[in-house]
N, C-alpha and C positions, 0 to 999 in steps of 0.2 A: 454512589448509587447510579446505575444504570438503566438509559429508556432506549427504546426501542423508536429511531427514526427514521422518517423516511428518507429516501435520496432523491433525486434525479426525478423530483415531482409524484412519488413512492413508486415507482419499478424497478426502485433497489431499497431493503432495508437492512437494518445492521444497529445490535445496540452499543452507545455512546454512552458515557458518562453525561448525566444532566449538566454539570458543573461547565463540561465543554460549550465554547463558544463557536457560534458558524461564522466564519472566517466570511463570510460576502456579507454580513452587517456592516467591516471594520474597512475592508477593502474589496477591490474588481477582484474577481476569481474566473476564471477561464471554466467557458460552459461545458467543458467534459471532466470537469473537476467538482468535489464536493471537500473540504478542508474545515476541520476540527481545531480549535487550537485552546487545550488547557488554561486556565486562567494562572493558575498554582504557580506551573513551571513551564520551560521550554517546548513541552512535548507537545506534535502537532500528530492528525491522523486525517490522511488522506486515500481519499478514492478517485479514480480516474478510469474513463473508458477511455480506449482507444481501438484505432485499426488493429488488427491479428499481424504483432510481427514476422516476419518470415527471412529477415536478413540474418547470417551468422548463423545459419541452421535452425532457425528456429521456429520455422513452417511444422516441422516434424518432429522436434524435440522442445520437450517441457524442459526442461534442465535449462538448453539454449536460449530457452526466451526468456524466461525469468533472469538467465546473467546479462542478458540484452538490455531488458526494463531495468536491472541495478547499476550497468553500465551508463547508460541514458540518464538514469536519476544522479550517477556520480558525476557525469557534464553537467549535465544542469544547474547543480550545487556547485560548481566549479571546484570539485574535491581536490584536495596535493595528495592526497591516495584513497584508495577504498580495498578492503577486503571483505573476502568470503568466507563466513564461519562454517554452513552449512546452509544444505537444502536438500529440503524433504520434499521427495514426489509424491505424489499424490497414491496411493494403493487401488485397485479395480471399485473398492465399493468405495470411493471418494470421488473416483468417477460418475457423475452423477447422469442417468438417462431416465429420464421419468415419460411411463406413458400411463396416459389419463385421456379420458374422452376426447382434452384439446394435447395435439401432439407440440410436445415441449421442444424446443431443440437439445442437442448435450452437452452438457458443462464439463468442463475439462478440468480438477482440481480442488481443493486447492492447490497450487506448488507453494512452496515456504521457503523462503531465504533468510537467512539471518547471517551482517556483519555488522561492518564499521566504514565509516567515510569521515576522512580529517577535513572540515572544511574551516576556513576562515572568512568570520563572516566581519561585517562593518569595517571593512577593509584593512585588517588587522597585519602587522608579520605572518609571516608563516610558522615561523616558532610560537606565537599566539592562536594556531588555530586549536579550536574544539574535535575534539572526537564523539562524533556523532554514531550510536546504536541505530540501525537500518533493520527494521522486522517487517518484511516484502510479502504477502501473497496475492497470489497468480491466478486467475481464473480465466479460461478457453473458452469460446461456443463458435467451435468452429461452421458452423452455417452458418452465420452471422459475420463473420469476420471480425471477431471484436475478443479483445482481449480488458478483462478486468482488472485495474491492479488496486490494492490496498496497503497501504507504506505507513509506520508507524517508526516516525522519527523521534530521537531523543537524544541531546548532547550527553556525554556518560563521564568525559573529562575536559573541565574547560580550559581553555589552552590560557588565558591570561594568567588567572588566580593558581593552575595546577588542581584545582579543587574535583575528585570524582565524587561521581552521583551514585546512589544505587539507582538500576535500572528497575528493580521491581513492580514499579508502576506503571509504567511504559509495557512491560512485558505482560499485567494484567491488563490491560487498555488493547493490548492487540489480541489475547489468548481471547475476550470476553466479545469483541467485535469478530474473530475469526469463524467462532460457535456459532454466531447471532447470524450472520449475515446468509440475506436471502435476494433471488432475482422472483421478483415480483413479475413484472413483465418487460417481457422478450420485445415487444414494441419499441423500446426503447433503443436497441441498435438497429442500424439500417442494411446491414446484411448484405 
């Protein structure tokens, strides 16, 4: 079962499974982050604001930025590879421009990426690392300068045992947060 939380002091909501743990009870979490993490199993789901990239073309292109944000998140992880399964841009009415008495800024997306990143974690081999499911979306407001990301990780094959997962849950954890999710207010970036 799923509720409907706030984020980011609610100027962002998005619904989570109850079950999900907020990851800043257990540990420090960096203030442009909000982090979900499954009790069940590995899968974690993350939100993050950030500046509007504009490196590697992606001032101007949605495609670009969103392989930028998966590039980024594959350093991060300190991946031995990452691929691209797909990514769906966004269509004119996903575009979203809302006007209402108070002028909203426009949201760009969502974009949608789905791969894989081999990562080894606890300092494993490399022949031990897991392969990690990456379900990325992307959201723009370009007056703002602020790029929305939401990342829905899940190891799919673990690199010790060989043991694969089905993804199924993971992949309803991001379909069910992607629907839900809302910008409450625009205050919240510094534009």
């Amino acid at each position: 079962m799923a509720t409907t939380r706030a984020l980011y002091g609610g100027a962002l909501s998005c619904s989570i499974p109850s079950s999900f743990l907020d990851a800043s009870d257990l540990r420090q979490i960096p203030d442009t982050q909000e982090v979900f993490l499954s009790p069940d199993s590995d899968l974690s789901l993350i939100f993050e604001v950030l500046e509007l990239v504009k490196e590697e073309g992606a001032a101007d292109s949605l495609e670009a930025a969103v392989k930028f944000h998966f590039s980024s998140l594959a350093h991060d992880n300190s991946a031995l590879s990452s691929d691209i399964f797909s990514i769906d841009l966004p269509t004119p009415t996903t575009t979203t421009t809302t006007s209402t008495s108070e002028s909203r800024p426009e949201v760009q997306g969502p974009t949608i990426l789905k791969g894989t990143q081999t990562v080894s974690k606890f300092n494993r081999p490399a022949e031990e690392a897991d392969t990690v499911l990456i379900q990325f979306a992307l959201w723009r407001i370009p007056t703002k300068n602020a790029d929305v990301t939401m990342c829905v990780n899940y190891p799919i094959k673990m690199g010790e045992s060989g043991e694969e997962r089905d993804p199924e849950e993971a992949k309803k954890v991001f379909e069910n947060a992607l629907r839900s999710f809302e910008i409450q207010d625009f205050g919240l970036f510094a534009g």
